[in-house]
N, C-alpha and C positions, 0 to 999 in steps of 0.2 A: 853439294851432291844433288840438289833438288831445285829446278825451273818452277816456278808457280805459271800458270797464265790463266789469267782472266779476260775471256770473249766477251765483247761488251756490244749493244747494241740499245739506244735510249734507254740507257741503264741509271745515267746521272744521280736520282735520288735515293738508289741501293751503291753505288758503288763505294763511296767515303765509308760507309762502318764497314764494307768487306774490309776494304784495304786497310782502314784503322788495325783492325785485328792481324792483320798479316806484316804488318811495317816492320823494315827492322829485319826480317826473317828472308836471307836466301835472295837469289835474283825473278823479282818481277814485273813480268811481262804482259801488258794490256792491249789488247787489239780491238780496237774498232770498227765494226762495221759502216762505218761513215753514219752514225749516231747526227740527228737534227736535232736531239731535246736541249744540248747544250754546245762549247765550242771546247769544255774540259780544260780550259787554260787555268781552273781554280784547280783542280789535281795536280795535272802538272807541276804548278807551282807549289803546293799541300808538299807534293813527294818525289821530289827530282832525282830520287833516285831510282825510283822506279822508268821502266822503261814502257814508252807508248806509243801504237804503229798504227796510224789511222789508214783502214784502205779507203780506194774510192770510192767505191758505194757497199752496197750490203750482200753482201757473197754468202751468208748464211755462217750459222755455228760450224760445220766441216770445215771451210776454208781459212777461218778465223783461227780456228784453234790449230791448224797446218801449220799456217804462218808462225806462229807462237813455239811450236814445236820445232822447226826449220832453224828460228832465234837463236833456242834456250841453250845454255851452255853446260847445264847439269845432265848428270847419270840419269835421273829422274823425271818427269816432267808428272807435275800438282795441276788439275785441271780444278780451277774453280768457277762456277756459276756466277755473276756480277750480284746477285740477290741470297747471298750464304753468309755466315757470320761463325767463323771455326770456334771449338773451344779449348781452352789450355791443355796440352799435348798431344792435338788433333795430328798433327807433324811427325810427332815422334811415334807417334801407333802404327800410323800407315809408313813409318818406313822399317818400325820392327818386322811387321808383317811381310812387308816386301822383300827382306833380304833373308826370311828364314828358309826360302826356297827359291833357288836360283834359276825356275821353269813359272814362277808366278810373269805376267802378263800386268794384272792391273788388282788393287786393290782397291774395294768401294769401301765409302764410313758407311757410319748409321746418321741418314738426314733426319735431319728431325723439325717435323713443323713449325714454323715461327711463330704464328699468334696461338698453336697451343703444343707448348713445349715440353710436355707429358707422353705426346702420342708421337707415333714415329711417321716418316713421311715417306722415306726408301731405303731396307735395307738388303740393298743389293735387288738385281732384277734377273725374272727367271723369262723361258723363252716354252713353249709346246709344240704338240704336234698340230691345232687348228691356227699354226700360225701368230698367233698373240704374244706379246711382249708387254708382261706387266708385274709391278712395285711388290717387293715382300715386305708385309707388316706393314703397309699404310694403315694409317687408321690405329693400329696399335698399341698397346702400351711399352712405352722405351724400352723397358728391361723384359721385353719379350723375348727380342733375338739376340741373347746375352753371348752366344757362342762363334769363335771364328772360325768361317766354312767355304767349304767352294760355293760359287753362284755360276750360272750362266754367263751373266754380265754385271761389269761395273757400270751404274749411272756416273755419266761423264759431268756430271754436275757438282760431286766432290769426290775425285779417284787422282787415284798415283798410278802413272804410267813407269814400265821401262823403257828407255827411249833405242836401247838397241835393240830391240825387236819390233820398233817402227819399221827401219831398217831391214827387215826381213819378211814382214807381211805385210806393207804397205802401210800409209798412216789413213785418215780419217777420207770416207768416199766423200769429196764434195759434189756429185749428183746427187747428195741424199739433203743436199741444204740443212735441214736439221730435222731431228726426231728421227729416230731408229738407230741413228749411226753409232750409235755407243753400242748398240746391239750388235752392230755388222761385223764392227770391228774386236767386239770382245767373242762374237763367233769364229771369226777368221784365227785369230789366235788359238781357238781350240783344236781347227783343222788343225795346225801346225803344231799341237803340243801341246800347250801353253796351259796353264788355267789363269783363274781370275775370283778372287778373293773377296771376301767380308768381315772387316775387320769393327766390332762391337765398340770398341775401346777407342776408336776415328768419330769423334760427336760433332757435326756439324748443324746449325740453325738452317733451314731452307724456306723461304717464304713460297716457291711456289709459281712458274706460270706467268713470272713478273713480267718478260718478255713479250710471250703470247696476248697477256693478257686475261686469261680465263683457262677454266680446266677444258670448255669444249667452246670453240670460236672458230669460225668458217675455213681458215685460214688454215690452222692446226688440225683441224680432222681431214680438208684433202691433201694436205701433206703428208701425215700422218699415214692415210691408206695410200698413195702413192708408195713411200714404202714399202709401209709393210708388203709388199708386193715382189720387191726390189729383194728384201732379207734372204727369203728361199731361193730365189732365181740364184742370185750370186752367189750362195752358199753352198747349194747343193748338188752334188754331181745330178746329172740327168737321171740316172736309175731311180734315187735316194728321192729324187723329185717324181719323179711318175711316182711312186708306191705313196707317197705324203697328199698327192694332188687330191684326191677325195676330203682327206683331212682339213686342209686348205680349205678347199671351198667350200668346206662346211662350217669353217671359221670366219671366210670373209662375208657367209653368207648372213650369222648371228649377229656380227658386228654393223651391216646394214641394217640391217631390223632393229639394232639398237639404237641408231642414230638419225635412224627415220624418226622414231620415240621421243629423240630429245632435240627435233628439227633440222638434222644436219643430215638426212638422206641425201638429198641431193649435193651436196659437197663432197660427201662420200664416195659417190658415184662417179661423178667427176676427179676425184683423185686416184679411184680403182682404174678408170678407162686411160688417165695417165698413164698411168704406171706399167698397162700392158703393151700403149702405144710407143713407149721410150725404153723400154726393156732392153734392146739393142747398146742404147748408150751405158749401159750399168756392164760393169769389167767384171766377169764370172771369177770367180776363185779355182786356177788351171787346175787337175784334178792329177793327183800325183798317189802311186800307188803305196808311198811309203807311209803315205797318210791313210791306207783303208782303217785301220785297229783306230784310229781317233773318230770316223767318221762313223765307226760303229757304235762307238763310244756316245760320241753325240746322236743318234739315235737312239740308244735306250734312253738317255735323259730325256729327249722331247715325250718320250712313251711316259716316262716316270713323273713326269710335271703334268702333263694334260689329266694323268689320274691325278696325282696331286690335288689340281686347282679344282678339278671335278667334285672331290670328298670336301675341301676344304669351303665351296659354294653349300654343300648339301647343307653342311655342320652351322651353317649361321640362320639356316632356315628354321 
């Protein structure tokens, strides 16, 4: 019933304990982004039953995990991170959760930091009206977010997809290369119905950035606001975008100022000037009016998170 796949890209020294824990379990699928750290003929050979599809070069996390999707031959498709390490009935949570409602979209676990396994690292991710896409309970304690709820979005780093509803609202945007698109794509699904879950009882190990490299690296923040850029555009009918655009740029305004702060101003800049420059290439979400009562829907949430995040900042002060 359930595809695993794991998007790998110079992943080599995390990959063996993922797959260690997952062997044995279901059909899985490893796709490469044409990885230089090794040439993987020791996996290969470790796990011949697993399957492995090196592209030609590196097309980013979207197109990786497409391909993987396109593969798999399950009801399901288990998006795992090359740097996660599941725990015993990690499988069976996310797929109680999944079939107790047959409009769920994707269910996210609870990540939970690797070198400090106390605290939680993403439980489930929420979306606002200044535009921002960010981690519930980083930082946390585990048995904070004990209960299973709707979210915004599942981090595609440890979720269970339906695979027929790929099928119906497209799969993963590869102009988005990576970062955001687990946002896009678990907003698309809302347009269309769907929700997208959090499932406490899904414990996954996450280290973190293994890819990137770091939580803020040049690379990653103008990708990153490139993006974010891209989320609204594609998402939002025109109206829904004029009455947000204040909001906006009042969000990407904060997030410049913050990254000037921590030296990445100008990569910031450079991915925001992207992002208005290529806007053209990003495929809007056609606007159908069966979907207003959803698109309403998703506007009071971005209103109910932006207070959210707003009271939840004041409260640590």
């Amino acid at each position: 019933m359930i595809s695993i796949i794991i998007p790998n890209y110079n992943g080599i020294k995390y990959l063996a304990e993922c797959v260690e824990a997952i062997k044995g379990q279901l059909e899985i699928i490893i796709v490469d982004n044409a990885s230089t750290d090794s040439d993987y003929n020791d996996i290969k050979k470790r796990y011949p039953e697993i399957i492995f599809k090196q592209l030609d070069k590196n097309y980013g996390f979207s197109r990786a995990v497409n391909e993987g999707i396109k593969m798999a031959k399950g009801e399901y498709i288990l998006l795992l991170n090359n740097d996660t390490k599941i725990y015993d009935g990690f499988i069976e949570a996310l797929l109680k959760c999944m079939e107790s409602d047959p409009k769920t979209f994707a269910v996210c676990s609870q990540m939970i930091q690797y070198h400090e396994p106390s605290l939680i690292d993403d439980a489930g991710d929420e979306y606002n009206l200044l535009g921002w896409a960010y981690k519930r309970g980083d930082g946390k304690k585990v048995d904070t977010y004990k209960a299973s709820e709707q979210v915004f979005s599942a981090c595609a780093g440890a979720a269970l997809y339906r695979k027929s509803i790929f099928e119906k609202i497209g799969y993963f945007d590869e102009q988005f290369f990576a970062y955001m698109e687990d946002v896009d794509i678990s907003y698309r699904a809302r347009i269309y119905g769907y929700k997208n879950m959090y499932c406490p009882e899904a414990k996954v190990l996450h280290i973190g950035s293994a890819t990137s490299g770091s939580k803020y690296n040049a690379f990653k923040v103008k990708l990153a606001a490139r993006n974010n850029i891209y989320v609204p555009y594609k998402n939002m009918p025109l109206l829904q975008l004029l009455i947000n655009m204040p909001f906006l740029c009042i969000g990407y305004l904060i997030k410049y100022i913050f990254f000037i702060k921590k030296g990445f101003g100008k990569e910031y800049a450079e991915g925001f000037r992207e992002g208005l420059k290529t806007l053209r290439q990003v495929k809007k979400v056609p606007y159908r009016q069966e979907h207003i009562r959803n698109y309403i829907k998703i506007e009071s949430l971005l209103v109910k998170n932006t207070f959210k995040y707003m009271y939840a900042k004041l409260m640590e002060k």
